[in-house]
Backbone as a chain_set.jsonl record, in Angstrom:
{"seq": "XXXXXXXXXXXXXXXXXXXXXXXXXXXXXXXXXXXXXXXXXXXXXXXXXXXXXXXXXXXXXXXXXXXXXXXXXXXXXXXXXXXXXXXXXXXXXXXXXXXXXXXXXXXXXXXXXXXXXXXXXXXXXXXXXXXXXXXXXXXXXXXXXXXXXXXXXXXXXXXXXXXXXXXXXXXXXXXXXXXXXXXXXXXXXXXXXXXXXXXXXXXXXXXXX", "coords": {"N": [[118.599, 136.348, 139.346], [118.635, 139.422, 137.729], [119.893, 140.64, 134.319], [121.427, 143.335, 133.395], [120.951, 144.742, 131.429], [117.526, 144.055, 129.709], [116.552, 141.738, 127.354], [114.589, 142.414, 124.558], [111.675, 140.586, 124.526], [110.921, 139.802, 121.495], [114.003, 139.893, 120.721], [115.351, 137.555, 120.163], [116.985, 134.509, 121.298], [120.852, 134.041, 122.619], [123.816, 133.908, 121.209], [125.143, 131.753, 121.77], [124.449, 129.152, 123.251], [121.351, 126.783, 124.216], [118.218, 126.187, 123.483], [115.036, 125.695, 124.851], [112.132, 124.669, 125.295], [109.365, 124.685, 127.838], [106.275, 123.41, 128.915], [102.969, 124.914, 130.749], [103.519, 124.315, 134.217], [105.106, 122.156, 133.568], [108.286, 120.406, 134.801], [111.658, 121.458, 135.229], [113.79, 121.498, 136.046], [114.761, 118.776, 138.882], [114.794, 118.583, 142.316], [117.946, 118.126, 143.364], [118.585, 116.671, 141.589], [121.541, 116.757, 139.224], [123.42, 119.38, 138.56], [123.71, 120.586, 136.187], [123.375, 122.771, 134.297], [122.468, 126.3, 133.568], [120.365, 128.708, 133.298], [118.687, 131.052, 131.333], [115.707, 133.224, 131.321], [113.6, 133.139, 128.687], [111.279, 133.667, 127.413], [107.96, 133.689, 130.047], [107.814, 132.381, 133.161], [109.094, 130.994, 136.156], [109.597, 128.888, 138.929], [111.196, 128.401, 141.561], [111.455, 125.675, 143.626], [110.928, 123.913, 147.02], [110.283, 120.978, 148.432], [109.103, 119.792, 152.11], [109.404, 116.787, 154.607], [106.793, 116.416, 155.334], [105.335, 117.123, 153.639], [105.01, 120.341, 152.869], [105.525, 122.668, 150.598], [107.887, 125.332, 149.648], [108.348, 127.932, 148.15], [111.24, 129.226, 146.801], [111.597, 131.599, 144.772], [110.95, 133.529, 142.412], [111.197, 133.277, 138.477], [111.15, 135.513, 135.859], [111.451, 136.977, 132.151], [114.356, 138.008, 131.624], [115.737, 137.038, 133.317], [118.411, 135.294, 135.212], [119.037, 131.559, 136.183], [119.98, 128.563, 138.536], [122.87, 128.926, 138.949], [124.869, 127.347, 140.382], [127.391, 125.904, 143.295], [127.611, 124.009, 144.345], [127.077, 120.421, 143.426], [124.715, 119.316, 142.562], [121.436, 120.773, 142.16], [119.716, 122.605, 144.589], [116.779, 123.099, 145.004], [114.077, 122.105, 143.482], [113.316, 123.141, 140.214], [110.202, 124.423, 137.959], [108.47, 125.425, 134.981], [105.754, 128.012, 135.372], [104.338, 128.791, 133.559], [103.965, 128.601, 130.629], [107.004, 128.383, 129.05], [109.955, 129.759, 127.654], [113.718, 128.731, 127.674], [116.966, 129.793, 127.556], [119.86, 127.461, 127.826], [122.627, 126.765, 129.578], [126.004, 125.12, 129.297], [127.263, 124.333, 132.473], [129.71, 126.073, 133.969], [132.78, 124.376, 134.513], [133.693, 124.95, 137.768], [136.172, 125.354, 139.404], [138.517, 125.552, 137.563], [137.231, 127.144, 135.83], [137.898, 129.961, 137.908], [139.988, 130.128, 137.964], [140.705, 130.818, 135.678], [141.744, 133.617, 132.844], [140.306, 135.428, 132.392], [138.892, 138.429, 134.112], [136.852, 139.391, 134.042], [134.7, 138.013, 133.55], [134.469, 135.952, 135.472], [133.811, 137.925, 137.269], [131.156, 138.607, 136.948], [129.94, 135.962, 136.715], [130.661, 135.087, 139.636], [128.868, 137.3, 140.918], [126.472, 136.835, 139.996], [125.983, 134.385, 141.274], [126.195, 135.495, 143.998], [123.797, 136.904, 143.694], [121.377, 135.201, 143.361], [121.99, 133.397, 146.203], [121.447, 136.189, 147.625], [118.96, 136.147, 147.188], [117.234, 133.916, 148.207], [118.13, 133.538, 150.826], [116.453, 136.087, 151.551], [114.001, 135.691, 150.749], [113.748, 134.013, 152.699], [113.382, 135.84, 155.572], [111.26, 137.107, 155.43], [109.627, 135.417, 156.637], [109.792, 136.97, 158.653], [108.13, 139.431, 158.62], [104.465, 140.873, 158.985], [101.791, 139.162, 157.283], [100.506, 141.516, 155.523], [102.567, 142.925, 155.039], [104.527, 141.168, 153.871], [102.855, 140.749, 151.822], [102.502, 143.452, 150.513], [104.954, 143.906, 149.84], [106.143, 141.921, 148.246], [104.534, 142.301, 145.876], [105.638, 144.555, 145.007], [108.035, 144.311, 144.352], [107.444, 142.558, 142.289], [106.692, 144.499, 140.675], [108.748, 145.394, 139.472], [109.355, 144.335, 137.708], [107.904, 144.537, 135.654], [106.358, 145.877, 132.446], [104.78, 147.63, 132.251], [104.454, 150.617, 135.191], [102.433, 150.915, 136.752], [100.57, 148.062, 136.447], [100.238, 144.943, 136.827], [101.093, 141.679, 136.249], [100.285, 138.909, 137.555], [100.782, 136.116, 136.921], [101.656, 133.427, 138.443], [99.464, 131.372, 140.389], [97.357, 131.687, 143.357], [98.025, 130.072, 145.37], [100.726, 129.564, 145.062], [101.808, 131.843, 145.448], [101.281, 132.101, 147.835], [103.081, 129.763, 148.761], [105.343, 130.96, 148.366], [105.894, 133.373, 150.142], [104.822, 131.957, 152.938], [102.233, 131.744, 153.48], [98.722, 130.964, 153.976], [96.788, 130.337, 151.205], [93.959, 131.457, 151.576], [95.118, 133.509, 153.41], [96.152, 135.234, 151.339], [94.395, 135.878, 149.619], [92.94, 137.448, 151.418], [94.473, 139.593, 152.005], [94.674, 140.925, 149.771], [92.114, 141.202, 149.512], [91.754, 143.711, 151.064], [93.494, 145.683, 150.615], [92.493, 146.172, 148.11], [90.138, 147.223, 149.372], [90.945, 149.832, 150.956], [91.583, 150.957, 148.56], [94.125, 150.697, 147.67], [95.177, 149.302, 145.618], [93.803, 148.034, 142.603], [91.673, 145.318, 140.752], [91.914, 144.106, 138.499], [91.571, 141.453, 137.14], [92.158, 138.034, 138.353], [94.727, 138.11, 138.159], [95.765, 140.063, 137.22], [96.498, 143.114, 138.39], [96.16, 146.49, 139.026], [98.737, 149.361, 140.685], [97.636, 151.104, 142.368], [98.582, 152.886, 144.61], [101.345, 153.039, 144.877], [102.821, 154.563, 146.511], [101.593, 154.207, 149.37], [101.982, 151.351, 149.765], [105.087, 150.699, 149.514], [104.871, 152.626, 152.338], [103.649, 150.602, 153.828], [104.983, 148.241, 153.395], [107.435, 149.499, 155.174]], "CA": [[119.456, 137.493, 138.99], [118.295, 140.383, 136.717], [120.315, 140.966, 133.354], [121.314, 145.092, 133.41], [119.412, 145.053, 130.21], [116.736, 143.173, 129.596], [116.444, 141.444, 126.456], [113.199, 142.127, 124.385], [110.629, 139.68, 123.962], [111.203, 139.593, 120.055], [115.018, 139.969, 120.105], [115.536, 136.078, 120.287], [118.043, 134.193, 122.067], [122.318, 134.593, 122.654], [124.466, 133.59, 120.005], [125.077, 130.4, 122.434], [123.502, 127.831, 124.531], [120.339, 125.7, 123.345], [116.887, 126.889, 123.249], [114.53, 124.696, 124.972], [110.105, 125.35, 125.541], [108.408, 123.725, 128.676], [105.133, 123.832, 129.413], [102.999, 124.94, 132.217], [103.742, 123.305, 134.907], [106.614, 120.651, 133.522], [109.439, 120.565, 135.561], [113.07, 121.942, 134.717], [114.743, 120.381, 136.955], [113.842, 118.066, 140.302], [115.57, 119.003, 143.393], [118.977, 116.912, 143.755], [119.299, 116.438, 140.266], [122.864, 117.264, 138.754], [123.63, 120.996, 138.304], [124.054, 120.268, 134.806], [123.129, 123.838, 132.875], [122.381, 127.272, 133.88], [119.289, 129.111, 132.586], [117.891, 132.317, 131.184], [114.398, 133.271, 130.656], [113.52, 134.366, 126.984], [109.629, 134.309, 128.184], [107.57, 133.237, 130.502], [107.589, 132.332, 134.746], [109.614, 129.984, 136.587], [108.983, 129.077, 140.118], [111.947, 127.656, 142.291], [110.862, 125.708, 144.859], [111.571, 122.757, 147.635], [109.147, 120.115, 149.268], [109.277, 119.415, 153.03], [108.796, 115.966, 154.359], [105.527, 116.554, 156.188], [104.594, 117.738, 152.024], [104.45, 121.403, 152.835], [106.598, 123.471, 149.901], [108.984, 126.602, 150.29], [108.637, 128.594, 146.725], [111.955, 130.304, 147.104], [111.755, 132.805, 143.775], [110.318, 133.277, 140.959], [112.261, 134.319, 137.617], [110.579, 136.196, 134.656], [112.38, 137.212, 131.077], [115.54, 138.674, 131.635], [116.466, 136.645, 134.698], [119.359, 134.069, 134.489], [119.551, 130.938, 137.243], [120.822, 127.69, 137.818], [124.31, 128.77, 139.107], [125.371, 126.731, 141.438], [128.141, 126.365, 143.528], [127.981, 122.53, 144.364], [127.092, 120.01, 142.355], [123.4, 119.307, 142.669], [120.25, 121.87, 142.263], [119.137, 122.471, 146.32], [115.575, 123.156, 145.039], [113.516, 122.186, 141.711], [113.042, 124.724, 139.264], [109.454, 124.259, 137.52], [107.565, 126.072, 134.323], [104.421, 128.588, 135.953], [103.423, 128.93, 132.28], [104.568, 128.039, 129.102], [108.518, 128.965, 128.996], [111.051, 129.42, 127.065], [114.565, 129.265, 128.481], [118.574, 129.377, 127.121], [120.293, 126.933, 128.582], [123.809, 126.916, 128.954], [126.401, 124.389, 130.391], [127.554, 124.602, 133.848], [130.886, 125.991, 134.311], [133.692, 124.116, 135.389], [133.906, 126.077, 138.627], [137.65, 125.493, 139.561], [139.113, 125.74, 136.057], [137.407, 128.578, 135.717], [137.771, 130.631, 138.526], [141.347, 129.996, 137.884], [141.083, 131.674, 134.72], [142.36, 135.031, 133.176], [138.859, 136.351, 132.379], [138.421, 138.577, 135.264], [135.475, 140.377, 134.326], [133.914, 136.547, 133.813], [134.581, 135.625, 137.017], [133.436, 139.042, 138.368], [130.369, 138.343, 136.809], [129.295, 134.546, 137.628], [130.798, 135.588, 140.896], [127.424, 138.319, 141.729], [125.12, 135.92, 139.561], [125.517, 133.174, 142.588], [125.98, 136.045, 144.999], [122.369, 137.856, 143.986], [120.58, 134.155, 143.51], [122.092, 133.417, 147.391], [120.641, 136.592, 148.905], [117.422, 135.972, 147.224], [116.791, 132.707, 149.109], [118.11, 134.498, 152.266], [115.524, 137.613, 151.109], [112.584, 134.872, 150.808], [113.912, 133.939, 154.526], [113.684, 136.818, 155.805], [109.922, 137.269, 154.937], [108.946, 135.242, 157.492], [109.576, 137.976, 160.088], [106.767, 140.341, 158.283], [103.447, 140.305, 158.707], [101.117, 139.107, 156.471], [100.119, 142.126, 154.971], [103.894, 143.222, 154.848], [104.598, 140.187, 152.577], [102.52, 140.952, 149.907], [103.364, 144.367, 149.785], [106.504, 143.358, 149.551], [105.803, 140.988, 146.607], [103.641, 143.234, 144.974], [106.538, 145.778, 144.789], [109.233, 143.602, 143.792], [106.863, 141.853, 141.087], [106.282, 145.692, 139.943], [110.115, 146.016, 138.788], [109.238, 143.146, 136.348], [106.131, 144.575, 134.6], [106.709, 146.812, 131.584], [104.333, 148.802, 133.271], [104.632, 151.014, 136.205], [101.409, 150.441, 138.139], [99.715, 147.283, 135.85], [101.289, 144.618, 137.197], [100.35, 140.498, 135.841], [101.095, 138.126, 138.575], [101.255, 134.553, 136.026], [101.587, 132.56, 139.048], [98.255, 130.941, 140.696], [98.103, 132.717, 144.225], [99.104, 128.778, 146.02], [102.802, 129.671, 144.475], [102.123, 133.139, 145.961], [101.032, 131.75, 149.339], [104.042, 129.376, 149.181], [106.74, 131.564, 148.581], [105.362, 134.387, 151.032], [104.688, 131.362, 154.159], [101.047, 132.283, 153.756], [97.797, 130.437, 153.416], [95.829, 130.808, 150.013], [93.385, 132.361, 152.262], [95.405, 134.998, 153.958], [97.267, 135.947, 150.539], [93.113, 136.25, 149.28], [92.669, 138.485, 152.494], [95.319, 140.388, 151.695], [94.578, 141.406, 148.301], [91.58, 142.106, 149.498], [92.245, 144.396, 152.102], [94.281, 146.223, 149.987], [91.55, 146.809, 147.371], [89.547, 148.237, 149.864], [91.199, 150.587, 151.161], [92.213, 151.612, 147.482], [95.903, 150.719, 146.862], [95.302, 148.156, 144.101], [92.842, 147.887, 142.069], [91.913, 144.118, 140.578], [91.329, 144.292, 136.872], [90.947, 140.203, 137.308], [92.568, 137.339, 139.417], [96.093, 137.733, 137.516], [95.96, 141.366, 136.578], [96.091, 144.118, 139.406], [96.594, 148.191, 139.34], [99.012, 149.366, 141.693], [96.902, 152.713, 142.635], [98.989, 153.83, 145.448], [102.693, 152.989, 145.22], [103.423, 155.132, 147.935], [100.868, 153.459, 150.576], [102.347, 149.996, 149.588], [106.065, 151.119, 150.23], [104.852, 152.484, 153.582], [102.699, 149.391, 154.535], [106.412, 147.429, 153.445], [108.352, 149.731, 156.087]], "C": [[118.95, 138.13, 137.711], [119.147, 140.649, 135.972], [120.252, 142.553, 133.779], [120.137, 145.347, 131.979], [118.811, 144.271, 129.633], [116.45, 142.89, 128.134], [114.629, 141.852, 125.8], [112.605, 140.561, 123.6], [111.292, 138.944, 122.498], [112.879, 139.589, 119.361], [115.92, 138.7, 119.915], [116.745, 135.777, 121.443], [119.471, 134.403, 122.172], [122.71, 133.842, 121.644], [124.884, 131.888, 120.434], [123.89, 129.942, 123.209], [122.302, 127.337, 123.629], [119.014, 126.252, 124.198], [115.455, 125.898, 123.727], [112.917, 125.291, 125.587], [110.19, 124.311, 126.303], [106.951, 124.611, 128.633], [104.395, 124.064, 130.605], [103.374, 123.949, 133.307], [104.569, 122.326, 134.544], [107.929, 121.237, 134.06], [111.08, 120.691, 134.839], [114.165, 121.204, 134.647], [114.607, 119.425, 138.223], [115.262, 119.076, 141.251], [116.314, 117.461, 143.646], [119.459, 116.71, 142.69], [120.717, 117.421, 140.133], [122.788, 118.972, 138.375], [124.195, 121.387, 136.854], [124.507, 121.877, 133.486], [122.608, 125.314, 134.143], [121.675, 127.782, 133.01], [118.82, 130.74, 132.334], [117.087, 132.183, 130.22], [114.167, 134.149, 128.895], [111.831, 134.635, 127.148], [109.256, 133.014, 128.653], [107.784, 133.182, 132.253], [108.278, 130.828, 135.286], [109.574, 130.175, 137.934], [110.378, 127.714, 140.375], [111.871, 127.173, 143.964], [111.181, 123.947, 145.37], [110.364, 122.12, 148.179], [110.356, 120.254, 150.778], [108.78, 118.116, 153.398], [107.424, 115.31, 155.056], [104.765, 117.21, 154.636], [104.336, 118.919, 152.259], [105.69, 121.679, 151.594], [106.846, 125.004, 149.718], [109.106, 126.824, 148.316], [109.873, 129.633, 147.148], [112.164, 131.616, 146.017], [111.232, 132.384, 143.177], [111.201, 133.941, 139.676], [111.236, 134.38, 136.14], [111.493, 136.248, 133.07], [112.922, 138.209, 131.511], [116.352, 137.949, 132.818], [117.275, 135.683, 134.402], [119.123, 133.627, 136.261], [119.712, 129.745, 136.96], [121.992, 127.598, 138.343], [124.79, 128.288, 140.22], [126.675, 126.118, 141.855], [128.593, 124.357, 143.8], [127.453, 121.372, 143.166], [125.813, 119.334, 141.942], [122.723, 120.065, 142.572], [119.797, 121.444, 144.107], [117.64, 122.141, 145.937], [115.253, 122.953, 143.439], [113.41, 123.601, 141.271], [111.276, 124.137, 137.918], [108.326, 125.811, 136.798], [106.529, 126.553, 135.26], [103.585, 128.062, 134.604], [104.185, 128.406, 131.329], [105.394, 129.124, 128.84], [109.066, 128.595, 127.962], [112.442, 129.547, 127.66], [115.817, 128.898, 127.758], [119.543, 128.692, 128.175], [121.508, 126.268, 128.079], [124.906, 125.797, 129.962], [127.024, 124.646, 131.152], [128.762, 124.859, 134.298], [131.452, 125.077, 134.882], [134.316, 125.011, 136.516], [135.546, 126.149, 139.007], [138.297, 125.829, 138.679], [138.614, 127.231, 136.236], [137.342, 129.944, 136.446], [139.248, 130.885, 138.807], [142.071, 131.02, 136.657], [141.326, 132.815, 134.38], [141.287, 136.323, 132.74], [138.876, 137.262, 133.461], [137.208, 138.72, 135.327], [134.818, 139.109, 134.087], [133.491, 136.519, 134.824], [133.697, 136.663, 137.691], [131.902, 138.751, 137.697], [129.471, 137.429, 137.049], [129.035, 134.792, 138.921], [129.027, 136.514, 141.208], [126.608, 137.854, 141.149], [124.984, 134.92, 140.903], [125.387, 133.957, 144.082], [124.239, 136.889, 145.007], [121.489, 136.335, 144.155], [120.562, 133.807, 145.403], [121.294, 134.113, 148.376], [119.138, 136.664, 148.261], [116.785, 135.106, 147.915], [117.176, 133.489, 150.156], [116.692, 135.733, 152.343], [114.026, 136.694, 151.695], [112.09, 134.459, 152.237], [113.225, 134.82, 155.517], [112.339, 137.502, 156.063], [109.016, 136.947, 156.077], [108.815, 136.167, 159.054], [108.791, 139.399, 159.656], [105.155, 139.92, 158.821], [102.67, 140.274, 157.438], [100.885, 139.885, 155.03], [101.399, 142.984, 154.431], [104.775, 142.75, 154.006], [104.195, 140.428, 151.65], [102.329, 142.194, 149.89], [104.327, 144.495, 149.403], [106.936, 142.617, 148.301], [105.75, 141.792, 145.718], [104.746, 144.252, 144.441], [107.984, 145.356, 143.89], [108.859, 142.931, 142.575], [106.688, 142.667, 140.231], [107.563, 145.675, 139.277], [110.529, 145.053, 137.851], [108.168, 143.327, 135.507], [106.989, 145.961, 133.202], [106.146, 148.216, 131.662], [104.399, 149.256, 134.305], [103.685, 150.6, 137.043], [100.023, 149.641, 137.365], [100.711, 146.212, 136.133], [100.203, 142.691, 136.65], [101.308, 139.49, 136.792], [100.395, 136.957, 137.771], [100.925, 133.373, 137.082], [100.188, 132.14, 139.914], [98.827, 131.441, 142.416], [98.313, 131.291, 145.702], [100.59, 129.513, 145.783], [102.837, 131.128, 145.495], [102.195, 133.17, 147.424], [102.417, 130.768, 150.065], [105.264, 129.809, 149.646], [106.78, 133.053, 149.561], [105.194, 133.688, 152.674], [103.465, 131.416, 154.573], [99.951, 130.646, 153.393], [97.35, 130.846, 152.45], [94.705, 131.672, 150.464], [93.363, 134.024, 152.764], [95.703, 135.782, 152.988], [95.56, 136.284, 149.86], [92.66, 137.869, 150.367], [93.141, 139.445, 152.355], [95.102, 141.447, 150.73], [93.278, 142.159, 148.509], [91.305, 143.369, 150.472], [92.578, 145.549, 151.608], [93.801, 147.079, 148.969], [90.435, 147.782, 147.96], [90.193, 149.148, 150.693], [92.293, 151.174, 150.006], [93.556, 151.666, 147.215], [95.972, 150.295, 146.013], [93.865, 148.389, 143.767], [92.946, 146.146, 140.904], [91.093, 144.412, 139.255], [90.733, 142.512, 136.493], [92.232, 139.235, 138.267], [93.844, 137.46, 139.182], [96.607, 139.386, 137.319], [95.449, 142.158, 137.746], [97.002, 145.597, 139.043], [97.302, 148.257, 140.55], [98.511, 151.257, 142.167], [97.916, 153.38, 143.604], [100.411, 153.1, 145.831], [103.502, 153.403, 146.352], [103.33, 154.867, 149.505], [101.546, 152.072, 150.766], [103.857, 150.225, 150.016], [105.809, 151.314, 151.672], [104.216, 151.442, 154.621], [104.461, 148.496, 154.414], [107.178, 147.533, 154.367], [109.349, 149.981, 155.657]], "O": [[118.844, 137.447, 136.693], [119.932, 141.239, 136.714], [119.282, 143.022, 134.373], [119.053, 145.888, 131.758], [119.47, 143.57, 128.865], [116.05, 143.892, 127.541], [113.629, 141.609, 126.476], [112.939, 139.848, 122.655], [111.936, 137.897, 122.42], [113.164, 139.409, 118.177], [117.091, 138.806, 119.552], [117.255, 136.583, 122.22], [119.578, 135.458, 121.546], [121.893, 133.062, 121.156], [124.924, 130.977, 119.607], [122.794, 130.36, 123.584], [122.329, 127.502, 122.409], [118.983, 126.636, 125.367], [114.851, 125.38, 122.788], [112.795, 126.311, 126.265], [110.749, 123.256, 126.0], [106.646, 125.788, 128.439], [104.882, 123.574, 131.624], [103.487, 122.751, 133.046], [104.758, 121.492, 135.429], [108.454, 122.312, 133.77], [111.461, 119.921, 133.957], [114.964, 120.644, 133.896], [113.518, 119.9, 138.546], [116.176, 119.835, 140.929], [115.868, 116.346, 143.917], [120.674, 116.545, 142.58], [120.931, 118.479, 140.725], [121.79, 119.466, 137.852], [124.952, 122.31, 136.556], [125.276, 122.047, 132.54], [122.466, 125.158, 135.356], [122.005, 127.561, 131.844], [118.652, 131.494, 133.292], [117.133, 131.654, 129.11], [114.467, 135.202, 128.333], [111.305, 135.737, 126.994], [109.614, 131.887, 128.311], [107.955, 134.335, 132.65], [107.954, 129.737, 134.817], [109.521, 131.324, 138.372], [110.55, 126.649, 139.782], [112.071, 127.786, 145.013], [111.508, 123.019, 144.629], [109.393, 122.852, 148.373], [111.55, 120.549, 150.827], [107.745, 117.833, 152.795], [107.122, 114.131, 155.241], [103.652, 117.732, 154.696], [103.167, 119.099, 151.919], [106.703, 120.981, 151.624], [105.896, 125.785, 149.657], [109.709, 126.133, 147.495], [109.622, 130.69, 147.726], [112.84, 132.576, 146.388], [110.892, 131.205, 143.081], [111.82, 134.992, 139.841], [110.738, 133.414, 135.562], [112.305, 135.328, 132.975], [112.317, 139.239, 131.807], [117.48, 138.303, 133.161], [117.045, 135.073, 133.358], [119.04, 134.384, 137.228], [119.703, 129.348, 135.795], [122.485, 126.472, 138.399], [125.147, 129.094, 141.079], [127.312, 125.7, 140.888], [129.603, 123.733, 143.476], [127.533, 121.702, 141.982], [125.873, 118.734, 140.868], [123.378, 120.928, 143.157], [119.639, 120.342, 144.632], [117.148, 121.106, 146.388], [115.865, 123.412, 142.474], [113.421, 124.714, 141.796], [111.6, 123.377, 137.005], [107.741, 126.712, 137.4], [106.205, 125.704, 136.09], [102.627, 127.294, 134.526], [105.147, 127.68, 131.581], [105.079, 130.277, 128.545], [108.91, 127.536, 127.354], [112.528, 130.599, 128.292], [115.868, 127.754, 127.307], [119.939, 129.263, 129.19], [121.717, 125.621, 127.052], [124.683, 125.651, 131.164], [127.797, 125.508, 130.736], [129.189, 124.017, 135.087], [130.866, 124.675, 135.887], [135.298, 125.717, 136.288], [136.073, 127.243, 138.803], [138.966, 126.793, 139.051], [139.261, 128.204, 136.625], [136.878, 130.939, 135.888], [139.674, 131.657, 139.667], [143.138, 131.626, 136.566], [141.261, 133.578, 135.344], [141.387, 137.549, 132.748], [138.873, 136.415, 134.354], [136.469, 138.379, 136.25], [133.861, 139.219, 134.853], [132.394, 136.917, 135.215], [132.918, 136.329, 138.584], [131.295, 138.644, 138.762], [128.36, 137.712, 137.498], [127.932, 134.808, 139.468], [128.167, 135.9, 141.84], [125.525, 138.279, 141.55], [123.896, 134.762, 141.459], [124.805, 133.491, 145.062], [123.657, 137.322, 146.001], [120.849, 136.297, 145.206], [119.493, 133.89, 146.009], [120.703, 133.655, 149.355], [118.235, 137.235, 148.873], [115.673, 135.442, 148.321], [116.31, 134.318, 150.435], [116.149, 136.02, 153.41], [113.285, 136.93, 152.649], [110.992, 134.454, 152.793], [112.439, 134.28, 156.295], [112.296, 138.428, 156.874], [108.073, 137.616, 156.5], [108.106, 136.071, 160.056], [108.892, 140.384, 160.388], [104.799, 138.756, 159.004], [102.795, 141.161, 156.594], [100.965, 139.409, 153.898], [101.243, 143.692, 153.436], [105.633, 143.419, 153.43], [104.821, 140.423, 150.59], [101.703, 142.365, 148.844], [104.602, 145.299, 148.513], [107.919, 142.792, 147.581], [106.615, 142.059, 144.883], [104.565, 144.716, 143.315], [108.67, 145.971, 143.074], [109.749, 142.67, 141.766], [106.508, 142.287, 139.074], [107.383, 146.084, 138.13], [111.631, 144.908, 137.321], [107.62, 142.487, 134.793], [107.995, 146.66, 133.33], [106.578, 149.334, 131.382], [104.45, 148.284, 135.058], [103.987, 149.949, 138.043], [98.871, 150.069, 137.428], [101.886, 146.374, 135.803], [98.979, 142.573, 136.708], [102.528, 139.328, 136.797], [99.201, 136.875, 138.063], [100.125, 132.484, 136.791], [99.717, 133.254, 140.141], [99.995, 131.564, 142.786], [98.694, 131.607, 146.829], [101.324, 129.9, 146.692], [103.816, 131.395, 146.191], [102.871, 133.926, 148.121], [102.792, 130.819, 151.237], [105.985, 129.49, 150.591], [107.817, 133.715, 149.575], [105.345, 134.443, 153.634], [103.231, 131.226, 155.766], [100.297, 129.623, 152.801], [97.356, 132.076, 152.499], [94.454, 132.649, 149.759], [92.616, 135.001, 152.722], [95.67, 136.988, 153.23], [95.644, 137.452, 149.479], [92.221, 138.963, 150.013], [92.44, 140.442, 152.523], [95.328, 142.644, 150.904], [93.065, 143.278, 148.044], [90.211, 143.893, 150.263], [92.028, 146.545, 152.077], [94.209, 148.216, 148.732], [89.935, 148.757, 147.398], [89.426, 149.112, 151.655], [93.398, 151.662, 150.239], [94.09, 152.585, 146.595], [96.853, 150.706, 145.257], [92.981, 148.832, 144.5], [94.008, 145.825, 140.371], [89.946, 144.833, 139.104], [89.754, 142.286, 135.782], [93.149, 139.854, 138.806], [94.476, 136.867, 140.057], [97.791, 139.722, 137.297], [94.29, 142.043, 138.144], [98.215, 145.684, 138.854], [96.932, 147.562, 141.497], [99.191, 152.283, 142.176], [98.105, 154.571, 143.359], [100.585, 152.636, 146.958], [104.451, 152.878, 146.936], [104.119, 155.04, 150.434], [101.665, 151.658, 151.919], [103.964, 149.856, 151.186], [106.301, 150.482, 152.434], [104.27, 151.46, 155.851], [105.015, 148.205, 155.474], [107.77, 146.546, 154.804], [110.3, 150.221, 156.401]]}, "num_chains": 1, "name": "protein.A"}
């Protein structure tokens, strides 16, 4: 879930919750663990994601600075939550959901309330993916990863393009194919493996549908 206004970089953390740095790759939370805290990014890439027990894994989102998650409705995390890069995140403790849904806050409530309702249809969204093709996916990415860049058409995808292949249903291969596909026939342009131009915003929408 996206914050309406996005905190900057340099404007530090909320007047609450506790302030905690991982590093790449160290884990947040496991999947199953207690639903302890609820999180927002102050910088950095977080990748929420599940194993299967044949070891394949289901990246269901990714959350950037400004995103808050975490909110959960039962009393376990469904899926880990694990550092891309070296994070920082505010982490706050976990409502008492009955108590306070009881309470005379409304606009609280109305708020938590569409934090667990936008996290929900993002996992449904990620679902949902699998009835694209290929090349429909990561325009699809690509477009949705754009409304997290500070730039309009410079866009830094953080995550290694496994995470990208996971949470898309792709091989590392196809999501390579893709990209390049894409470069040749001039929609992106690849400044390096992390850093891509989005040259033709308008082609990428209509390749999305």
């Amino acid at each position: 879930m996206r914050l309406a206004a996005r905190r900057r970089p340099d404007a530090g953390p909320p007047a609450i919750g506790t302030v905690r740095r991982f590093a790449a790759h160290q884990t947040i939370y496991a999947e199953g663990e207690p639903a302890t805290h609820c999180m927002l990014v102050i910088h950095g890439v977080v990748r929420s994601c599940s194993s299967f027990a044949d070891g394949r894994r289901f990246v269901s989102a990714f959350y950037a600075a400004g995103d808050m998650f975490g909110f959960e409705r039962q009393q376990a995390y469904p899926a880990a939550a694990e550092a891309v890069v070296e994070t920082a995140l505010v982490l706050y403790p976990a409502p008492d959901w009955p108590a306070f849904l009881h309470a005379p806050d409304s606009l609280s409530r109305q708020i938590l309330s569409a934090l667990m309702l936008s996290t929900e249809q993002a996992r449904g969204h990620a679902r949902l993916l699998g009835r694209l093709s290929a090349i429909e996916k990561m325009a699809t990415f690509l477009l949705e990863w754009r409304e997290r860049s500070n730039q309009s058409t410079l866009i830094s995808l953080e995550m290694p393009r496994q995470d990208i292949a996971d949470h898309l249903g792709l091989t590392v291969e196809t999501v390579s194919r893709c990209l390049s596909q894409l470069k040749r026939d001039k929609v992106i342009g690849l400044r390096s493996s992390r850093h891509l131009d989005l040259l033709d915003v308008a082609m990428l929408r209509a390749i999305r549908g």
